[in-house]
N, C-alpha and C positions, 0 to 999 in steps of 0.2 A: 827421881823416876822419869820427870820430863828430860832431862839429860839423853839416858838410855833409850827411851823412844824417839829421840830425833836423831843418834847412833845408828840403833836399827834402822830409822827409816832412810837414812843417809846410804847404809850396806845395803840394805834390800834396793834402793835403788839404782845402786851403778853394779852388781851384782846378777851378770846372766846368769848363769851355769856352773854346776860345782860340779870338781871329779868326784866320781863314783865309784865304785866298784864293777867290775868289769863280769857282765854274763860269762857264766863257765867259771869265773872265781869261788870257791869255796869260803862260805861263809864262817867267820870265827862265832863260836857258842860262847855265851853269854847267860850267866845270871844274874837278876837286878830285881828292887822292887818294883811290885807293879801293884794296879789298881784295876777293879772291875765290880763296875754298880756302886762307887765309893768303898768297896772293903778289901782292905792291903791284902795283899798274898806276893807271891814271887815268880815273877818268869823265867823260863829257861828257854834257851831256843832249841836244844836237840832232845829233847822231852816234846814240845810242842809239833818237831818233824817227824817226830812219830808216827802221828797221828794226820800228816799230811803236810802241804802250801802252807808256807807262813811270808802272809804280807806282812812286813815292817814296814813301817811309815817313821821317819825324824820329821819333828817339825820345831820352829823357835820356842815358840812361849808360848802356854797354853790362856786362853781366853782373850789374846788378839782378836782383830778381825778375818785374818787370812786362816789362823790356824783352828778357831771357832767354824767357820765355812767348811776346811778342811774334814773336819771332824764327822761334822751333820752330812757330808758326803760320805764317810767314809760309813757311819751308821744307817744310812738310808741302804749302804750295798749289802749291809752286815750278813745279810739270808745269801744274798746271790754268791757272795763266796763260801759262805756255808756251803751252802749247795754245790759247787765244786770241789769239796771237801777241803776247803783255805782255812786257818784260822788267821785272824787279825790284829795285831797290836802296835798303836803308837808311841813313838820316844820322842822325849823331851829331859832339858836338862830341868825342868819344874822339881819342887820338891813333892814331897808325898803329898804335904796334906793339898795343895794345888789339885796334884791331881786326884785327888778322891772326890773334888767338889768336879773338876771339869770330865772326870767319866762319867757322874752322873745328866751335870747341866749341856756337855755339848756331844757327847758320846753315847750318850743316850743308855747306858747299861750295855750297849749293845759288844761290846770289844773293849780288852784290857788297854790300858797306857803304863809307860813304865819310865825308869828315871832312867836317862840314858847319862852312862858314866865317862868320864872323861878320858879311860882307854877303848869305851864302845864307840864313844865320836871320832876317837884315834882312827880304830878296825876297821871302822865304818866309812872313814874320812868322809862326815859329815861336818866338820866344823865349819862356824860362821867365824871367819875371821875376826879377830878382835872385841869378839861379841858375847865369849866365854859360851855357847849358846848351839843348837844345830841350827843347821840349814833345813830348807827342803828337801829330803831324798826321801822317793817309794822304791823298795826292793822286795821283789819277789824271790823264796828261797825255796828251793824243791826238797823236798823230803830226802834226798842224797847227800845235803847239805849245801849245793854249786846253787850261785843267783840264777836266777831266768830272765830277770827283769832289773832293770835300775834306769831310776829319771830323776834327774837335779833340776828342780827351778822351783825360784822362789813364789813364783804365781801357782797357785789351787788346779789349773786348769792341766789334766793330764794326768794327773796324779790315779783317781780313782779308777777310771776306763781305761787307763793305761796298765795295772794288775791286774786288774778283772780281766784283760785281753789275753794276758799271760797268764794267769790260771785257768781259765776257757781255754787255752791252747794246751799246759798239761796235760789237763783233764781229757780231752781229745785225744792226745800220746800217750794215753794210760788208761784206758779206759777201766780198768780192773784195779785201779790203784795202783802200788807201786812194789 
């Protein structure tokens, strides 16, 4: 375990910036399992753009410190994207029962996490090099299916204000929904 922690922390640190997917790219659908409040169910991404914005968040491993941070950011928004009619969920390659313990303990109930699959890191090209694992990417996906939003870095910082800016901006170019 200390091996892979000084891996990770080796990548996360000579590691700016990861490609992303490009705004105006059509996002691939995806189903996988997920968790919310600790109890399994399943996500899909064009079920959930149904129904509006969907923030996807990748992050490495759940119960770090960066992606612990990440999370309790991202649950403190959980209402204000509601409120723009966003739903929210984060990918990790964690297994289930992982994440049933970290939607409750750092997710606060508030937003699903889900297993992100090793053709979803492909689509997504969120992988961490060598690390079997994601990266940090937030992407915003409009209910057409096309991103709006996409940010690589492995720091916390940008992440949550950086989709909130971009569903406040839908939401403003739609004002009636979609």
């Amino acid at each position: 375990m200390q091996r892979i922690a000084l891996a990770l922390a080796l990548l996360l640190s000579t590691s700016p910036a990861f490609a992303a997917l490009k705004a105006g790219t059509r996002a691939t659908d995806f189903t996988t399992q997920a968790v919310l409040a600790g109890k399994a169910d399943t996500f899909n991404l064009n079920k959930a753009l149904k129904r509006g914005p969907v923030v996807l968040y990748f992050y490495p491993k759940a119960f770090t410190s960066g992606c612990t941070v990440e999370a309790h950011e991202f649950s403190e928004a959980a209402d204000d994207f509601a409120a723009y009619g966003a739903s929210l969920v984060g990918m990790s390659a964690d297994n289930i029962d992982t994440l049933k313990r970290f939607s409750v303990e750092a997710c606060r109930n508030k937003f699903a996490v889900g297993i992100a699959t090793k053709p979803m890191i492909k689509d997504y090209k969120v992988s961490l090099p060598m690390a079997g694992i994601t990266n940090r990417t937030t992407y915003v996906i409009a209910p057409d299916g096309k991103v709006l939003f996409a940010y690589s870095d492995l720091g916390v910082k940008g992440h949550v204000s950086g989709a909130l800016n971009a569903v406040k901006a839908w939401r403003a170019a739609n004002p009636k929904g979609y």
